[in-house]
Structure formats: C-alpha cells, structure tokens
OpenMM code with the backbone's topology and positions (N, CA, C; nanometers):
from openmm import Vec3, app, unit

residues = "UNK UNK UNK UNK UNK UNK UNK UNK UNK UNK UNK UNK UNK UNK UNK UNK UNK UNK UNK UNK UNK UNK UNK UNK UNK UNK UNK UNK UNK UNK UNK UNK UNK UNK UNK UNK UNK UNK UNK UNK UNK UNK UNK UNK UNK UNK UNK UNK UNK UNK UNK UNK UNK UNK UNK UNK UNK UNK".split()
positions = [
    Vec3(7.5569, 9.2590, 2.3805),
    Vec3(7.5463, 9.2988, 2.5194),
    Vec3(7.5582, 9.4499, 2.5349),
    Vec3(7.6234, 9.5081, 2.4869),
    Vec3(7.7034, 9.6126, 2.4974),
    Vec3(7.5193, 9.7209, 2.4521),
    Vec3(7.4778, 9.6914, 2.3331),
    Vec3(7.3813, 9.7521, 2.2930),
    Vec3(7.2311, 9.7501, 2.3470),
    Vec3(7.2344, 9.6521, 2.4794),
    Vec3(7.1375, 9.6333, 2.5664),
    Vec3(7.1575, 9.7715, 2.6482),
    Vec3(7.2887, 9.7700, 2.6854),
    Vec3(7.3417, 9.8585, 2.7663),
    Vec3(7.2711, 9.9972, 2.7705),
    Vec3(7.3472, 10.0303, 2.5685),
    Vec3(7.2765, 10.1762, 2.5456),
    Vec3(7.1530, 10.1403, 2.5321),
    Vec3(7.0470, 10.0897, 2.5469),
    Vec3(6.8851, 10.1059, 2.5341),
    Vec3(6.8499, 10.1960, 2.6862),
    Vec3(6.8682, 10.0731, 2.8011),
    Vec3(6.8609, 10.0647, 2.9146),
    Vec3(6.9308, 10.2323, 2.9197),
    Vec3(7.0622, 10.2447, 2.8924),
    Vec3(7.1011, 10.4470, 2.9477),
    Vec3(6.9961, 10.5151, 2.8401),
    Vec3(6.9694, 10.4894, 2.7494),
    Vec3(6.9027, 10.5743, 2.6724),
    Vec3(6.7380, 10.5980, 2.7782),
    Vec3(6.6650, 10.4715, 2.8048),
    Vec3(6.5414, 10.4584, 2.8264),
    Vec3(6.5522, 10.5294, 3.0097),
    Vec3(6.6581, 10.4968, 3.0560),
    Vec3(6.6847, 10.6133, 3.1965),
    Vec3(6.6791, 10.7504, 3.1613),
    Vec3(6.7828, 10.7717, 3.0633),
    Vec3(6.7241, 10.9376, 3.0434),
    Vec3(6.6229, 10.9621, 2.9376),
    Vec3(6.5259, 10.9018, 2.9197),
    Vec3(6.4393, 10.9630, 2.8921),
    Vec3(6.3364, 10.9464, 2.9919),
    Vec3(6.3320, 10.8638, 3.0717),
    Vec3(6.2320, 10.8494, 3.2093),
    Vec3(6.2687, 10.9950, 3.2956),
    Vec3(6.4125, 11.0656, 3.3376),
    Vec3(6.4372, 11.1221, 3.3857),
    Vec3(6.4557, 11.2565, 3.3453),
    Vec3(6.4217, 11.2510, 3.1988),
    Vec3(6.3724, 11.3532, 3.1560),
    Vec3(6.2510, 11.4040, 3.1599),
    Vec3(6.1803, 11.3094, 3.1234),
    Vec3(5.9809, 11.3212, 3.1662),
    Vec3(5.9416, 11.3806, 3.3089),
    Vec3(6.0458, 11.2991, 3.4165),
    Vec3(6.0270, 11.3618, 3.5366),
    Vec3(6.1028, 11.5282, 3.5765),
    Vec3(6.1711, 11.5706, 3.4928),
    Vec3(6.2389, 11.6992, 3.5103),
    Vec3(6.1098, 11.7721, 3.4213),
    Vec3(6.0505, 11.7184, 3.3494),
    Vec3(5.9328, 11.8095, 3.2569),
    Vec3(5.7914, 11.7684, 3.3663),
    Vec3(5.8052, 11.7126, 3.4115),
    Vec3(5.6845, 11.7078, 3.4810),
    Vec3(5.6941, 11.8267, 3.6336),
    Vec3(5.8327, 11.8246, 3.6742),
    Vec3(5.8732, 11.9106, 3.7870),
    Vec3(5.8448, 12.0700, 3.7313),
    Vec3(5.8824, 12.0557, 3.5788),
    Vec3(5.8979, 12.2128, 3.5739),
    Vec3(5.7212, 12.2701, 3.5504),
    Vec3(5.6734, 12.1916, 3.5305),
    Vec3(5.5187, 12.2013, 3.4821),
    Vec3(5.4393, 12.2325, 3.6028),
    Vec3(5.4990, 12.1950, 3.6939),
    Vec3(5.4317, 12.1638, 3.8812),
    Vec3(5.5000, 12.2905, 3.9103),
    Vec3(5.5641, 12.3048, 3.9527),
    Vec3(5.6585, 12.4370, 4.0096),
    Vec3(5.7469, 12.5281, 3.9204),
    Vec3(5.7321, 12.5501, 3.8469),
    Vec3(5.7621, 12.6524, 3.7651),
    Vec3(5.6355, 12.7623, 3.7181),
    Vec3(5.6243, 12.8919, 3.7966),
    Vec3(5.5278, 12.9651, 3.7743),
    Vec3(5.5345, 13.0750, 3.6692),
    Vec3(5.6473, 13.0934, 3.6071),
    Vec3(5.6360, 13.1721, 3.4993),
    Vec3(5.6150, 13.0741, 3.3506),
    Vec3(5.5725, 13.1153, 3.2841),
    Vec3(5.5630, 13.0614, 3.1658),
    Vec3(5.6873, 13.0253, 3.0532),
    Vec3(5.7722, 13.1689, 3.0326),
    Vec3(5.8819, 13.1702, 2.9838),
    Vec3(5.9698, 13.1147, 3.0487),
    Vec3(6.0000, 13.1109, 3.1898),
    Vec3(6.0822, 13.0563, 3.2548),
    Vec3(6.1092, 12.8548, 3.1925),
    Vec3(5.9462, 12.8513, 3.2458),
    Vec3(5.9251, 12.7179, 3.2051),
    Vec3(5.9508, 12.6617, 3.0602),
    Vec3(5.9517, 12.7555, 2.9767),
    Vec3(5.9678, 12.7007, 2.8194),
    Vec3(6.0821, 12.6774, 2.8212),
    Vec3(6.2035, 12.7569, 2.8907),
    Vec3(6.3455, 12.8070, 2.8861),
    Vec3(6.4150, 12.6393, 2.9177),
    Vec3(6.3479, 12.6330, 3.0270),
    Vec3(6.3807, 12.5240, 3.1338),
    Vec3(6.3322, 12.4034, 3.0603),
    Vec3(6.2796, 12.3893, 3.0089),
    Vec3(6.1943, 12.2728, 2.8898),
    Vec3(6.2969, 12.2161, 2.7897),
    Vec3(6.3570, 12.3520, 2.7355),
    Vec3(6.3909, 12.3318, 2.6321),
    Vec3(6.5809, 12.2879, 2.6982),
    Vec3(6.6056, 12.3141, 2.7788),
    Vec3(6.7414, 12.2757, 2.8337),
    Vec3(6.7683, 12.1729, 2.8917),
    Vec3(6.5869, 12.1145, 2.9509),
    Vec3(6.6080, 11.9402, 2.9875),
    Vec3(6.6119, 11.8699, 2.8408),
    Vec3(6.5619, 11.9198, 2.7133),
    Vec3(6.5475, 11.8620, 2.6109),
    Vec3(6.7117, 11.8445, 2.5441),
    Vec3(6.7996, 11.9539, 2.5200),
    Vec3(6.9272, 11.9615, 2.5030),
    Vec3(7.0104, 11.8809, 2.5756),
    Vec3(7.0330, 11.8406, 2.7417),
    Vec3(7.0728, 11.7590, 2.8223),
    Vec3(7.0242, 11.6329, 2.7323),
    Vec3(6.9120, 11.5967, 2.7771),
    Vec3(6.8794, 11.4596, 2.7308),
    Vec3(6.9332, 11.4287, 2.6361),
    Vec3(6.9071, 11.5014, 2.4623),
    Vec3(6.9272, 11.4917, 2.3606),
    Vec3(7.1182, 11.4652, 2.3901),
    Vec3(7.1503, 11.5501, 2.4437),
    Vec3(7.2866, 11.5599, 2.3944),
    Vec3(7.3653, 11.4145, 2.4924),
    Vec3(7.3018, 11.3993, 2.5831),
    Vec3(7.3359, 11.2744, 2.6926),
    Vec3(7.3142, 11.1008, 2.5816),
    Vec3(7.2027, 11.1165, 2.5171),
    Vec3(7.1628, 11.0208, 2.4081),
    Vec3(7.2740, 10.9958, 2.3030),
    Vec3(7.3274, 11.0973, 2.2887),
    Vec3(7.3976, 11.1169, 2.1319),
    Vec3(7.5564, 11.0254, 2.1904),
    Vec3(7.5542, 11.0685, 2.3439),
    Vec3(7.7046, 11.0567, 2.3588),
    Vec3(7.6970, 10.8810, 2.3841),
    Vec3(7.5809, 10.8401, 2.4196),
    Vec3(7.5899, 10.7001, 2.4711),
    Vec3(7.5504, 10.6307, 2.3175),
    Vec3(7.5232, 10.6949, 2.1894),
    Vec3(7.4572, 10.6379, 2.0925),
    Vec3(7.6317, 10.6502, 2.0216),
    Vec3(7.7395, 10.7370, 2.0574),
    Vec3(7.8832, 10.7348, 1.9672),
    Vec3(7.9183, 10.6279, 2.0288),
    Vec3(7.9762, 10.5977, 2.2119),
    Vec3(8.0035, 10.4973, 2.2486),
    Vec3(7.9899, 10.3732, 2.1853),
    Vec3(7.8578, 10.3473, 2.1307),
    Vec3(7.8721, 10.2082, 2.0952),
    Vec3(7.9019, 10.2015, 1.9570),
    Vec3(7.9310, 10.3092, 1.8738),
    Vec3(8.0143, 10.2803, 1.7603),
    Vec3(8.1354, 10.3135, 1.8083),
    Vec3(8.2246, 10.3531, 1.8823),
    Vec3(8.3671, 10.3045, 1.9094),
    Vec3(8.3938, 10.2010, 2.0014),
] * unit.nanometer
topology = app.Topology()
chain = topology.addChain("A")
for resn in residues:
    res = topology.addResidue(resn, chain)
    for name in ("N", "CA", "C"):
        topology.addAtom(name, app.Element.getBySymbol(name[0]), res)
C-alpha cells in the first residue's frame, strides 16, 4: 500500500513539474532566465522524489 502511495506523490510531481516547465516556456522572456528557472523546477522535483523515494525505505 504504502508504495502505491510513493508512485501516485512521485507521478504528481512530475505532472507539476511539466506544468511549471511549460509556464516558464510561455512567460518567461529571457532565455537565461528561463534555463535558470528550468533547471530549479528540475532540482525541486528531483529533490521532492528522493525524499518520498527514503520514506518508503524507513
């Protein structure tokens, strides 16, 4: 049960990551800005994944 759990938080943030990369792609008019901003929804996500992927080994 528990590992249904982390799929389902995992598969939310990555839906809600796609949509923070799709926002910055739409309204973000500098280029660098946008890479900056890319790469910090990628770190969030990544690092949001990792913490729900330790949970279910403790």
């Amino acid at each position: 049960m528990a590992s249904i759990s982390v799929l389902i938080g995992v598969l939310v943030i990555v839906v809600v990551g796609a949509i923070c990369f799709w926002a910055i792609e739409k309204f973000a008019n500098d280029r660098r800005l946008a890479n900056l901003l890319k790469l910090l929804v990628v770190l969030v996500c990544l690092g949001a994944i990792v913490q729900r992927l330790l949970a279910l080994t403790y």
